[in-house]
N, C-alpha and C positions, 0 to 999 in steps of 0.2 A: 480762757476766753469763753464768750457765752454764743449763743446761737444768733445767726445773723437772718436777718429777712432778705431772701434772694427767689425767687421765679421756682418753682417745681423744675427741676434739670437742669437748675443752673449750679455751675461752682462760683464760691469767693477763694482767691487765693490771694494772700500775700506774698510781692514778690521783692526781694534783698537783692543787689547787684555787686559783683566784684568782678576783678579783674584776672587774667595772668597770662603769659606769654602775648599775644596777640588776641586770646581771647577774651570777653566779656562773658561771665557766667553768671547765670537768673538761679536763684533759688526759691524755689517757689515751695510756701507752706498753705494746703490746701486746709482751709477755714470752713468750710461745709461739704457736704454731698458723702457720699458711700466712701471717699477715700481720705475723709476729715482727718488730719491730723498726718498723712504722708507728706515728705518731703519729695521734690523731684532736683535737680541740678541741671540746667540746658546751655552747653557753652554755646554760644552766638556772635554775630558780628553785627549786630542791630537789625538789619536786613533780610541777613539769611543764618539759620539754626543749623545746629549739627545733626547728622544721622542720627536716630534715635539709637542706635547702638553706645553711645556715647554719654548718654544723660545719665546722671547719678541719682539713685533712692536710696532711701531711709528712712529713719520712725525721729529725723532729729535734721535740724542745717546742715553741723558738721558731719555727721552720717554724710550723707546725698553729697555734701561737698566731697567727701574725701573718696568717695566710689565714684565720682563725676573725673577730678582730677586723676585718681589710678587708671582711670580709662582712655584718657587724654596722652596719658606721658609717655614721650617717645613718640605720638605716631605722627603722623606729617601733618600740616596746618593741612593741607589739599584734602585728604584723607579722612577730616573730621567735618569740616563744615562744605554742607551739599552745595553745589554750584559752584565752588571756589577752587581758582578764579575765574570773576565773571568772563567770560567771552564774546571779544568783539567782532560785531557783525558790520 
């Protein structure tokens, strides 16, 4: 891929979406800036994102996917994604 025209400080990232258990996971391949070419993995529920403890890197998709999901398994839906469940007032 070539260089893109974006803002001084800005990123382009491309993001891919899947699914699994309850979560929706982003995998985002960062397209410009200082970290061009890293992968990140953010399991989510549209709304609201998981603890950064939880996101997956790599130098590849599958990278980032597969250190996003070892981080995921087993631990409680509650446990991964902040604020969940919402609470009512």
């Amino acid at each position: 891929m070539g260089d893109y025209i974006v803002n001084e400080g800005e990123v382009l990232i491309k993001v891919q979406q899947g699914a699994v258990k309850k979560f929706l996971i982003n995998v985002e391949e960062t397209l410009s800036g200082k970290h061009k070419g890293d992968f990140t993995a953010r399991p989510n529920l549209l709304v609201m994102e998981a603890r950064g403890k939880y996101f997956g890197h790599g130098k590849s998709e599958t990278e980032a996917l597969n250190d996003c999901l070892a981080r995921i398994k087993g631990v409680p839906f509650d446990k991964v994604i902040e604020g969940y469940p919402l609470s009512e007032k």
